[in-house]
N, C-alpha and C positions, 0 to 999 in steps of 0.2 A: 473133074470136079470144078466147078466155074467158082464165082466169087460168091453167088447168092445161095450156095451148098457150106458155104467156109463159115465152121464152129467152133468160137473162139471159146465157150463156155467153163470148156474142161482145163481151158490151161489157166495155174496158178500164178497169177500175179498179184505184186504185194499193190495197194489200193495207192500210194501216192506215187508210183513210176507208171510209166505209159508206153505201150507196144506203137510203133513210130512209124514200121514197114509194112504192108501187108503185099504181098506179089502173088498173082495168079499161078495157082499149082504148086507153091512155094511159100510158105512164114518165116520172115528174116523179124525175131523180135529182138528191137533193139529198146535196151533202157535207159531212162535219161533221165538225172534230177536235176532240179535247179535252187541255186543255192545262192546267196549275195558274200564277198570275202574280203577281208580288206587285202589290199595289195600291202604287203611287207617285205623286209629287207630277207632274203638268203644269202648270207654270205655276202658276196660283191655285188649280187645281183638282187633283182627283186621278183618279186612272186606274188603267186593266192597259194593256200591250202585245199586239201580234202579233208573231211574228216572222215574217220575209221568207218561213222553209221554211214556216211554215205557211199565210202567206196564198196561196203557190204551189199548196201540196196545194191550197189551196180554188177556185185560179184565180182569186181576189180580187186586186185592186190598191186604190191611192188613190182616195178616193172613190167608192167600191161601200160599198150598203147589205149591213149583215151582221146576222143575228137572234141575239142574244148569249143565253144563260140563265147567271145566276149564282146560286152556293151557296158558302156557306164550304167550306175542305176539312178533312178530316176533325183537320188536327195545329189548326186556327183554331178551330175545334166543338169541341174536348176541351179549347183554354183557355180558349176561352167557359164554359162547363159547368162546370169547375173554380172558374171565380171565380164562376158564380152560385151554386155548390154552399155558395162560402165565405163569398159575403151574407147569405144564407138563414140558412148557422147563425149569424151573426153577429146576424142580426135576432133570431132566437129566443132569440139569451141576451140581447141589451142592447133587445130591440124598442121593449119597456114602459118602461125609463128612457130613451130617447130621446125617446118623445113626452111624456112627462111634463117634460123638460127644454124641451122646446118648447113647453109651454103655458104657461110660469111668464114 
């Protein structure tokens, strides 16, 4: 069975996850949603959440490994960006009298 014989038609998947792998002679479907969370405290440490509907769509429960990829999202990156934009010029006006204040 080659890959232009491969019919995905009959398998049920729910309309907002998406089959990730497809390998010759072989269907490894993997599901993945994607979700924005805030980062909060657990305990000592900090975290994101899952929610229940989501770890449903994954068929996830407690205790199942899960492969995470994280990025800031775009509103976290525009006020990152923002203040670095605003050290920068801050360094270029007072850069030279700061280190000179620090050598003395």
């Amino acid at each position: 069975m080659g890959m232009k014989d491969l019919n995905l038609q009959n398998i049920n998947i729910l309309s907002d996850v998406k089959p990730i792998d497809i390998v010759y002679n072989k269907i490894i479907i993997g599901i993945m949603i994607e979700t924005e969370q805030k980062i909060i405290q657990i305990g000592s440490s900090e975290g994101v959440t899952l929610s229940k509907k989501d770890l449903t769509k994954l068929g996830a429960k407690r205790g199942d490994i899960v492969k995470l990829r994280v990025e800031l999202s775009k509103a976290s990156y525009d006020k990152h960006k923002k203040l670095m934009n605003e050290y920068e010029a801050f360094v270029s006006v007072y850069g030279q009298t700061l280190k000179n204040l620090s050598e003395k």
